[in-house]
N, C-alpha and C positions, 0 to 999 in steps of 0.2 A: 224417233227411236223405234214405231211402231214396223216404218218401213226399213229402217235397218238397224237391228240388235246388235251392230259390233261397234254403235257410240256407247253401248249401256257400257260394255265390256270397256271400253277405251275410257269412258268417265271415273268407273268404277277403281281401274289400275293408276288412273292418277291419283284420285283418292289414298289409294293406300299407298304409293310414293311420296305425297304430301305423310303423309302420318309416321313414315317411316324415317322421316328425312327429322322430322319434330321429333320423334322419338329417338335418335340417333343427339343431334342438337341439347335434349334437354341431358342424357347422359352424360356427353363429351361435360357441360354443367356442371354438373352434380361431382362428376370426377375431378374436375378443376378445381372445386373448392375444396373436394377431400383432403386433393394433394396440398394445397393453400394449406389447410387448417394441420394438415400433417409436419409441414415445415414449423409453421408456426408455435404449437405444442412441443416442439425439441428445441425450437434456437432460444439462447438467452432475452430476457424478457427487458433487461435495461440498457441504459445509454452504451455504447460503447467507452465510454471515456470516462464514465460511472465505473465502470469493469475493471478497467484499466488504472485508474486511480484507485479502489480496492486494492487491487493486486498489488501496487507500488507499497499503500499502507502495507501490507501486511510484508511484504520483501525489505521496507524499513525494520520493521520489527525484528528480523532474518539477522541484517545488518547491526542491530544493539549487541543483539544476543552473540554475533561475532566476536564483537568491540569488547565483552563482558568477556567472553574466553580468552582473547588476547592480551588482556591486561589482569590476568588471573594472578602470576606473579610478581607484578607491581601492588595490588592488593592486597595481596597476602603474602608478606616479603618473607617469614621469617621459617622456611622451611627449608630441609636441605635437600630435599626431590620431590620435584613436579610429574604426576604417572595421569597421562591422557588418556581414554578412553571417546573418544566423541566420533558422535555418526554425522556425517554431510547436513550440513545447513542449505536445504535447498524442499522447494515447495513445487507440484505441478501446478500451474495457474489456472489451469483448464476443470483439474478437482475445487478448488475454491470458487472458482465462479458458478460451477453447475451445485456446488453445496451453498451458496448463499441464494441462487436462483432458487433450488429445490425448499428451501426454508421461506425464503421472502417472497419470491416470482421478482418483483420490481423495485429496485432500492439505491437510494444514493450512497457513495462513499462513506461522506460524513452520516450518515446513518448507521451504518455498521461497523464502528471501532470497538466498540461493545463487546460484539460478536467474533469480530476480528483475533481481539484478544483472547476471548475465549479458546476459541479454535486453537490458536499459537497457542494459550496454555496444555491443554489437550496435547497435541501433537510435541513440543518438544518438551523434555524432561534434564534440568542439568542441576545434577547434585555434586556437593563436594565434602567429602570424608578425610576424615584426620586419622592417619594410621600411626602407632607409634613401636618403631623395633628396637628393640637391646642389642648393641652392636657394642664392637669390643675395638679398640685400635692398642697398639703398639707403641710404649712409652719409654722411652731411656732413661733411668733416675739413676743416682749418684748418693752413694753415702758416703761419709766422711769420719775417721775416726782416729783415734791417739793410742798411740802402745803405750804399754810402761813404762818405756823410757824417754816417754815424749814425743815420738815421731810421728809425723802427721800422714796418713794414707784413706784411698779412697776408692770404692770400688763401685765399677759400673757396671749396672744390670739394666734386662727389660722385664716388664709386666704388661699383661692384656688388660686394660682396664676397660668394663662397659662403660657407654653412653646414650642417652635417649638420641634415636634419628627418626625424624619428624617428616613423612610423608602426608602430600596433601593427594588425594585421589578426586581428580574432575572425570566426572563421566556426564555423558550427553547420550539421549537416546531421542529419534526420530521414529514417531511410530505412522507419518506418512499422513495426508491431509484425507485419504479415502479411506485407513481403519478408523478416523473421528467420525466421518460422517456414518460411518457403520455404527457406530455406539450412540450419537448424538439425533439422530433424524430418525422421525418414525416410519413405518412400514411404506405408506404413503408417501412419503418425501424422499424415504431411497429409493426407491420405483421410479422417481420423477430426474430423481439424483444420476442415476445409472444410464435414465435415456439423455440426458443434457451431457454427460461425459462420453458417451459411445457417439453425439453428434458433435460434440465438440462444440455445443448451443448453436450449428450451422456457422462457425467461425472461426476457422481452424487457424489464421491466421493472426486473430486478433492479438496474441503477447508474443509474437515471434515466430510463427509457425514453419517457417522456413517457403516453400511454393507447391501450390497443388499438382505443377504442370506434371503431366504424364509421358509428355514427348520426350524424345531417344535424344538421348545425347547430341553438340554439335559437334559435325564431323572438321576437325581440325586437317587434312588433307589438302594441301595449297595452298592453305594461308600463309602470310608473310609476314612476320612477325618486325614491327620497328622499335628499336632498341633506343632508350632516351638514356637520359645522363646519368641518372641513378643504375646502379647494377643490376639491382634487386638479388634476389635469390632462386638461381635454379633447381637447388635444393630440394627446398621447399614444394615447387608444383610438381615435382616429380614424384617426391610422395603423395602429394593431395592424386596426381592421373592415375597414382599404383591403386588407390583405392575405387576407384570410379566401376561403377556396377554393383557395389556394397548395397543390399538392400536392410533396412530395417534400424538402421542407424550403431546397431553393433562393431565393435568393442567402444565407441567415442564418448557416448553417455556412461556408459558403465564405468570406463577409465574415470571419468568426469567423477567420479559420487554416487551417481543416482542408482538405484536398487529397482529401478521402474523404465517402460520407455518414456522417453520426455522427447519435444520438438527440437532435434538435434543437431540444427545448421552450425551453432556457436560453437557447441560440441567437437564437432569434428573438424571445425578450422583450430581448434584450442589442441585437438590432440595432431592435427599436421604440426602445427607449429611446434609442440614437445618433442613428438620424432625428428624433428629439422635442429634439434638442438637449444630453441627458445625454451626459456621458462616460465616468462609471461610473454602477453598477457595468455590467460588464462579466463577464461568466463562463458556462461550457458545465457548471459541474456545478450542481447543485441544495444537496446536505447540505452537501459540500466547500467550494465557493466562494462559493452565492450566499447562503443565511444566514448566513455567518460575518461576511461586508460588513456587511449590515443590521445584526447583534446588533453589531459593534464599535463602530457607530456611533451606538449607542442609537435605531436604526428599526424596533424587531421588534416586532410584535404577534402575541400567541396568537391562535386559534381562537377565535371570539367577541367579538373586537374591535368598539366600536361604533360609532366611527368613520372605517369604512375610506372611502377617497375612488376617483373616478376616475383611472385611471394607475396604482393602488398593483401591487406587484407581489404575488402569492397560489401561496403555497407546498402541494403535497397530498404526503400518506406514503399510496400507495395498499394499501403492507402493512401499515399498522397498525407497524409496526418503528420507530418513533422517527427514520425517516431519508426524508428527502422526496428521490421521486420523480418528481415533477412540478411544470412552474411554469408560469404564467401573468399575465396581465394584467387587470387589473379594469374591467370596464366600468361599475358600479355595483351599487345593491341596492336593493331595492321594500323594505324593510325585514324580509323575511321568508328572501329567496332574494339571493343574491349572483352575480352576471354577470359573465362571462370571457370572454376572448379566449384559445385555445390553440395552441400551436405542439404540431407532431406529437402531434397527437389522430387515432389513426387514422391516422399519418401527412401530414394534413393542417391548414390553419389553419382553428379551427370558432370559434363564439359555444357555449358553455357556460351550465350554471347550477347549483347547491349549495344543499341548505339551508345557511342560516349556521351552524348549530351539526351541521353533517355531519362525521360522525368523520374523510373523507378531506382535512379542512382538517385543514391543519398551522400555519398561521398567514400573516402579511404582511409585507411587506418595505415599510414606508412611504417614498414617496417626496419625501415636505414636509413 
């Protein structure tokens, strides 16, 4: 080094390239588990299927509380008007799971029935009131009388005579599973509450979510569409293509009931179908509601079906889990690839395409 100073200088500069490279190394570190621990802190903290069976408990419950309204006048026979009042039976699943998260962190189904119920007491409200009006109808009577000389005569009149009318009043009030957790969870646990709903506990998917994809529509240009036996309905995809570009899932949910956004693929194939002239089915869940219609009625087709038509409804499980996630509308098939119309695909209405025998087909919901 003595006889030449430019090893010190060369030793020296490695030196601090080593130390730079470690210091660079132990960051990239420290940032990697930030980001770790970042996800971590917002996604839900139980089973998926723990979640999922939750949610069902409580959409049972949805379902009683139906069953109770619809059998209001079999119950209570003896009125002579029935005045409804009732707000949409329907729950976001994404608020109950970030509110049981926010409360427990980690918990099984059968744990929280408890809670369940409670929440469901909280959130809906159905009372029923006995009204009673004095009302008057219209009577024809007949009197009867004898002159002096015997002759028999009788004359007919009306009179308004009152009568009690017996009005029963059902009202139902929905005050929504996010103003409970606003009353019910302390400062603490809404804080926690608020980040598990604005990530969706990192699981946007998990009760129906519809698809995160962001990619642009498929361009339908050249394709060749083969026509199998069934007619289907051209109807039908012509209004699902009129809406294609719709961002935010507006007017479908809101047509639907809901007062909030919710995950809207079900949504907006319920409200093609209404415009296209059906009246059902009609449903915002996917496993829950919308294949149990079809299979009741003997209109389900597997994955592999050959032939689906235009209009049919197309169900996907994009975990692989046996429970679909996603639905949409069929625009047809070249015979190799199958074409859809999607509600909240990326949150938007896009044109789609599958192979036919793609694992994320769940099967179809025929509609002829």
């Amino acid at each position: 080094m003595a006889k030449n100073p430019k090893v010190l200088l060369v030793i020296a500069a490695l030196f601090l390239l080593i130390a730079v490279i470690a210091g660079a190394v132990s960051s990239c570190s420290v940032m990697f588990q930030g980001a770790m621990m970042n996800v971590v802190s917002t996604s839900y903290t139980s089973e998926n299927e723990e979640l999922i069976a939750a949610n069902d408990d409580y959409t049972a419950l949805e379902t009683a509380l139906q069953a109770q309204i619809d059998n209001i006048e079999r119950d209570y026979p003896d009125y002579d008007e029935y005045r409804y009042d009732l707000a949409p039976i329907n729950h976001d699943p994404h608020q109950l799971a970030s509110y049981l998260t926010a409360l427990l962190q980690y918990f099984k189904a059968s744990e929280v029935q408890g809670e369940l119920q409670r929440v469901f007491n909280e959130q809906y409200k159905l009372t029923l009131t006995e009204t009673v009006e004095v009302r008057y109808r219209t009577e024809t009577r007949t009197d009867t009388w004898t002159d002096a000389e015997g002759n028999t005569h009788s004359d007919t009149y009306t009179v308004e005579v009152p009568y009690d009318y017996y009005i029963l009043n059902v009202n139902l009030t929905n005050k929504s599973i996010n103003t409970v957790a606003n009353s019910l969870l302390t400062p603490e646990q809404l804080e926690l509450y608020n980040v598990y709903l604005q990530t969706k506990g990192n699981k946007p998917l998990l009760f129906g979510g519809g698809s995160v994809d962001g990619s642009p529509s498929t361009d339908l240009s050249g394709v060749e569409f083969v026509n199998g036996e069934r007619p289907g309905n051209q109807n039908t995809v012509d209004i699902a293509l009129s809406q294609v570009g719709n961002v935010g899932g507006q007017p479908y949910w809101s047509w639907y009931g809901f007062d909030y956004r919710v995950e809207w693929c079900a949504c907006y194939v319920s409200w093609v179908l209404n415009q296209a002239g059906y009246s059902e089915p009609k449903f915002a869940a996917c496993q829950s509601q919308g294949i149990p219609y079809f299979s009741s009625n003997g209109r389900w087709a597997n994955r592999g079906y050959k032939d689906i038509a235009p209009g049919d409804v197309i169900f996907f499980d994009w975990e692989g889990d046996g429970s679909s996630d996603h639905v949409g509308i069929v625009i047809g098939t070249d015979g190799s690839r199958v074409y859809t119309v999607e509600g909240n695909s990326g949150d938007a209405c896009k044109v789609r395409d599958y192979d036919l025998n793609s694992s994320v087909i769940m099967g179809y919901g025929l509609m002829n």
